[in-house]
C-alpha positions as CSV (number, residue, x, y, z in Angstrom):
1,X,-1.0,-85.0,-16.6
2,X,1.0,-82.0,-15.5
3,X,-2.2,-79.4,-15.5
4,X,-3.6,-82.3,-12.9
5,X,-1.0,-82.3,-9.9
6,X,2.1,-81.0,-8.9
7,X,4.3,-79.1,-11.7
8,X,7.7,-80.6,-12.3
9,X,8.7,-77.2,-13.1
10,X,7.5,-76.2,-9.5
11,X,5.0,-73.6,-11.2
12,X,1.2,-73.8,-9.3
13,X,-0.6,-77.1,-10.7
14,X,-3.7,-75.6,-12.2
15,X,-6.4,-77.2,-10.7
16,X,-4.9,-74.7,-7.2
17,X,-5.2,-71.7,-10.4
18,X,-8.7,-72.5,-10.5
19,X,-9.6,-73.0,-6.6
20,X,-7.6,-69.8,-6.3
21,X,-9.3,-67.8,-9.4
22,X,-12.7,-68.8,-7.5
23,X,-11.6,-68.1,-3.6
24,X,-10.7,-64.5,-4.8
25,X,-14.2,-64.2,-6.2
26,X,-15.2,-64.9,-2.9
27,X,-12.8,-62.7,-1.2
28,X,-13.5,-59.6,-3.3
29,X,-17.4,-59.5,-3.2
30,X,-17.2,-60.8,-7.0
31,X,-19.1,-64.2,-6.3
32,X,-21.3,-64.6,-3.3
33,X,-23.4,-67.0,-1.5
34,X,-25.7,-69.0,-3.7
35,X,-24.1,-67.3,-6.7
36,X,-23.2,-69.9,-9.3
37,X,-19.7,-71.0,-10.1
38,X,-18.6,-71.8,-13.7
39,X,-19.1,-75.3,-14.9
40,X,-16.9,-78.1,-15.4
41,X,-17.1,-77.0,-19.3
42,X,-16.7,-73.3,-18.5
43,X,-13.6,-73.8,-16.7
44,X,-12.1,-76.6,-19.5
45,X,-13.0,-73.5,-22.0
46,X,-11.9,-70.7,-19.7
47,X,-8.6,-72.3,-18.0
48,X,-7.7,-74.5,-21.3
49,X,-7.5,-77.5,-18.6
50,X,-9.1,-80.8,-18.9
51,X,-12.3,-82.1,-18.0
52,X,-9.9,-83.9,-14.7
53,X,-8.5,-80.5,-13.4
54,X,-11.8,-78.7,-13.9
55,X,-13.7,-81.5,-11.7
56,X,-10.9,-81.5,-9.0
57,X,-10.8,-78.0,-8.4
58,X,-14.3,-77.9,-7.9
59,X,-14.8,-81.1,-6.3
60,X,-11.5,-80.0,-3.5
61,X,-13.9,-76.9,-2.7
62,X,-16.9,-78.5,-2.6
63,X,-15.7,-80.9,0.2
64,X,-13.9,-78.1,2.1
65,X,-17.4,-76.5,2.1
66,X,-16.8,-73.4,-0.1
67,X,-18.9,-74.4,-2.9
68,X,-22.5,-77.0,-3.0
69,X,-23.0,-79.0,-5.9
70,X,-27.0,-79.5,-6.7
71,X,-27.3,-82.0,-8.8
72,X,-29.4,-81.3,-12.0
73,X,-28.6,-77.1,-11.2
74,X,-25.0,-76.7,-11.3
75,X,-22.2,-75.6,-8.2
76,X,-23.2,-72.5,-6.1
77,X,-21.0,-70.9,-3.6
78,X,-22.0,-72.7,0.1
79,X,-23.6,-70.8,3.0
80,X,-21.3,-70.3,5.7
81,X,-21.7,-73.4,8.0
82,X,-24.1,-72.7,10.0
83,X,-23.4,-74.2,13.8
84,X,-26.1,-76.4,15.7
85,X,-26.3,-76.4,19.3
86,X,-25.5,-79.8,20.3
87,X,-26.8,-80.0,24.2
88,X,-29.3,-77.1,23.8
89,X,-32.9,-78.7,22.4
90,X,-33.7,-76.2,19.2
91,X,-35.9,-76.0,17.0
92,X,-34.8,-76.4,13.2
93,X,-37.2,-73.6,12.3
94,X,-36.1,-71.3,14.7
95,X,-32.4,-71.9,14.1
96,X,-32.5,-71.4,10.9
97,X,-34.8,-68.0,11.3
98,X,-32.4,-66.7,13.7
99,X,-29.4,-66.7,10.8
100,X,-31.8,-64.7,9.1
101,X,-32.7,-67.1,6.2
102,X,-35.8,-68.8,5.1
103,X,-37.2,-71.8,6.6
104,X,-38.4,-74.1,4.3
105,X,-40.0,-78.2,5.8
106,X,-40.6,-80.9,2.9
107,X,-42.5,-84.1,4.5
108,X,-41.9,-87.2,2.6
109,X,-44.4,-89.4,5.3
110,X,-45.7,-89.1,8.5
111,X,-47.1,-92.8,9.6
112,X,-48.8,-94.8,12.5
113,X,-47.1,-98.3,12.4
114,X,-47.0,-101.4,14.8
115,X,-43.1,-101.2,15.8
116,X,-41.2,-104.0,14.5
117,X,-38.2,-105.6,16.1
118,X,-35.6,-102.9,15.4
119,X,-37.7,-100.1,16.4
120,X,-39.2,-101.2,19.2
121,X,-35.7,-101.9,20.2
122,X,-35.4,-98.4,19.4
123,X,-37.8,-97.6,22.0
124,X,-37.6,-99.7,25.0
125,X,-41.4,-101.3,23.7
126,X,-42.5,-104.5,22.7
127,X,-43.0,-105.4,19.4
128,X,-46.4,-104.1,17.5
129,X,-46.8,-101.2,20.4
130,X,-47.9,-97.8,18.3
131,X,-45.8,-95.6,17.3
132,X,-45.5,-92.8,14.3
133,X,-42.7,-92.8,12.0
134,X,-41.9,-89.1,10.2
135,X,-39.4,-88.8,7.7
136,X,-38.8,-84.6,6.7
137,X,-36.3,-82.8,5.0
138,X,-35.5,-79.3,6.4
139,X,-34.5,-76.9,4.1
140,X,-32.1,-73.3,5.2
141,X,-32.8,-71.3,1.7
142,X,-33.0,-73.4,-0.7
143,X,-30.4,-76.0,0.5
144,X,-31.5,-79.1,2.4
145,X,-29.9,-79.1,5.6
146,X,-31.2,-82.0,8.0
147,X,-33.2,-85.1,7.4
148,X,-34.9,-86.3,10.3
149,X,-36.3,-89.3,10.8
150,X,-38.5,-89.8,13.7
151,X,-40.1,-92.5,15.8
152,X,-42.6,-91.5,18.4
153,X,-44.5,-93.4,21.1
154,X,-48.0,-92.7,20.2
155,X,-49.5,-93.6,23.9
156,X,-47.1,-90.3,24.6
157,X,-48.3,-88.5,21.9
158,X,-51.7,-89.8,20.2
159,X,-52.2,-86.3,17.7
160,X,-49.1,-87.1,16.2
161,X,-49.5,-88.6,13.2
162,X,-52.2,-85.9,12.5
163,X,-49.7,-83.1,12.7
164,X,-49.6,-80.7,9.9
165,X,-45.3,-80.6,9.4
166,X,-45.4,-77.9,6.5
167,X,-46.9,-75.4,9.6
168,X,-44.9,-76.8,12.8
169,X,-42.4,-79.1,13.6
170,X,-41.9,-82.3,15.5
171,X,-39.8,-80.6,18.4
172,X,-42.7,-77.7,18.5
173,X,-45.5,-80.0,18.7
174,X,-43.5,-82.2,21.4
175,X,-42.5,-79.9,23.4
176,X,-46.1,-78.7,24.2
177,X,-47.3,-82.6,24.3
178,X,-44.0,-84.3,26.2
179,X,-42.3,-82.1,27.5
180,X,-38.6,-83.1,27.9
181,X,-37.4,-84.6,31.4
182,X,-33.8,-86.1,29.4
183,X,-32.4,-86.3,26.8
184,X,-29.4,-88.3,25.6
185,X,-27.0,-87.6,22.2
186,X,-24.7,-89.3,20.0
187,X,-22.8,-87.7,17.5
188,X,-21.0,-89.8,14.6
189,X,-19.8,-89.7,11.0
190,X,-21.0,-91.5,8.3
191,X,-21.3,-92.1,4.7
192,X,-25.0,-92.1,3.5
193,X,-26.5,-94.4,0.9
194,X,-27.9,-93.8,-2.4
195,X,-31.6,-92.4,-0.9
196,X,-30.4,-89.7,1.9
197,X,-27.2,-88.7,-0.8
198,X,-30.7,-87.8,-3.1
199,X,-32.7,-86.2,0.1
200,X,-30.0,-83.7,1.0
201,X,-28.9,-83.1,-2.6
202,X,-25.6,-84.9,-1.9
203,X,-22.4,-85.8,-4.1
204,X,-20.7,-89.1,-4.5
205,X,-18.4,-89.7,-1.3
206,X,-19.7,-86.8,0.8
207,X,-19.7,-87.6,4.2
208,X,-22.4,-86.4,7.0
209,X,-22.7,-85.6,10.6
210,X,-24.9,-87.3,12.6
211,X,-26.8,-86.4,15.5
212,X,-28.4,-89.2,17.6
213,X,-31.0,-87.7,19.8
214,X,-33.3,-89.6,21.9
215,X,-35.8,-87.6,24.5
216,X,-37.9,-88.9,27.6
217,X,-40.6,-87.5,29.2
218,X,-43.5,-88.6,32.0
219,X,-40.7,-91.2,33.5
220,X,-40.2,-93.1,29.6
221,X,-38.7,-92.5,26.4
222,X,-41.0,-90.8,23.9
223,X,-39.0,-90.5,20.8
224,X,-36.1,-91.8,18.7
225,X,-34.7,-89.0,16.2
226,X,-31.9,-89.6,14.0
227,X,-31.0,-86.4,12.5
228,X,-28.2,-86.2,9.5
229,X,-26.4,-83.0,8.1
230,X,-24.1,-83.1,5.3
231,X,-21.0,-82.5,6.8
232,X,-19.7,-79.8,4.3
233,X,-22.7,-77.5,5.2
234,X,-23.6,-78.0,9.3
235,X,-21.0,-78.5,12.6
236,X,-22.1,-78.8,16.0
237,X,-20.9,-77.0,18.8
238,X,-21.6,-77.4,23.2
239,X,-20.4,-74.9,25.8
240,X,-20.3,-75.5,29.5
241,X,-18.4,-74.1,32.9
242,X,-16.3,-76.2,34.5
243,X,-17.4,-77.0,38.4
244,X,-20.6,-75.3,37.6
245,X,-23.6,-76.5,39.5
């Protein structure tokens, strides 16, 4: 009731008290990132709020990007979003080095397949040419930051499928293998289902970013990477001079 909204009274609703309480945490070097925040219980205790308030505050800061909630290990205060280049070709591992945190790959499958109808769509290739589907989960810290799922033309790249992905990554290997002659992008918002929410350590109604990339080289198109962020952790950014060459 009133410790859930706006006060009649116009005194601060507390569920703001608590977002507040935390954000000066924050500000003052009390809490910092990946320190954990109190629980829905310690704040119901703490505040003398209900179970409601105590979610809301933390649920308004966790979709602002302030705090991550892991399911199973409680809310932690977020990294700072870290910004992906979105027309520069990086590699995860080195992007995520160069903030100065740990990289960290986990491969759930790396496959040769006979493409079916939608992925050979995918491709520009008949249906049953070879290709390798990789599905990994890269990790900045301990926080999952990018799913990518992959589908390579294996004529392009035959020592694909044998790739160690714990030791390099797809964009390392194909770089040296395919080298990149284009590359097109598409960048869009949507909700995931239940399996990538669980991936990337996702809440209920979480949105995420993403990034459509699909690279050519020798003259055809070589792969087909679908690579998704949660959108309170990851932004992409592009730079370029106007009239420039």
């Amino acid at each position: 009731m009133a410790d859930a909204g706006g006060n009649a009274d116009g005194t601060t609703p507390r569920y703001r008290e608590i977002k507040e309480s935390i954000l000066a945490d924050v500000r003052t070097g009390r809490l910092s990132t990946g320190d954990r925040v109190p629980s829905e219980a310690e704040i119901v205790s703490r505040f003398g709020v209900s179970r409601m308030t105590a979610n809301r505050a933390l649920r308004e800061l966790t979709v602002a990007g302030v705090l991550v909630r892991r399911p199973g290990s409680g809310t932690f205060i977020a990294e700072a979003r870290p910004i992906g280049h979105l027309i520069e070709i990086r590699n995860i591992a080195e992007e995520v080095r160069s903030r100065g945190h740990a990289y960290r790959p986990r491969v759930i499958g790396n496959q040769p397949l006979g493409a079916d109808a939608a992925d050979a769509a995918l491709l520009g290739v008949v249906v049953g040419t070879a290709i390798f589907r990789s599905l990994i989960v890269h990790h900045e810290a301990e926080f999952p930051l990018q799913l990518e799922e992959r589908l390579v033309l294996a004529d392009a790249a035959p020592g694909y499928g044998e790739q160690d992905f714990n030791r390099t990554t797809p964009n390392e290997y194909l770089s040296r293998i395919a080298p990149i002659e284009r590359v097109e992008h598409r960048v869009l918002a949507r909700v995931p289902d239940d399996e990538i929410r669980r991936l990337l350590g996702m809440m209920p109604g979480e949105p995420t970013l993403v990034m459509v990339r699909r690279t050519w080289s020798g003259g055809r198109l070589v792969s087909h990477a679908v690579l998704t962020h949660p959108a309170a952790r990851y932004e992409l950014t592009a730079s370029f001079v106007v009239g420039a060459d």
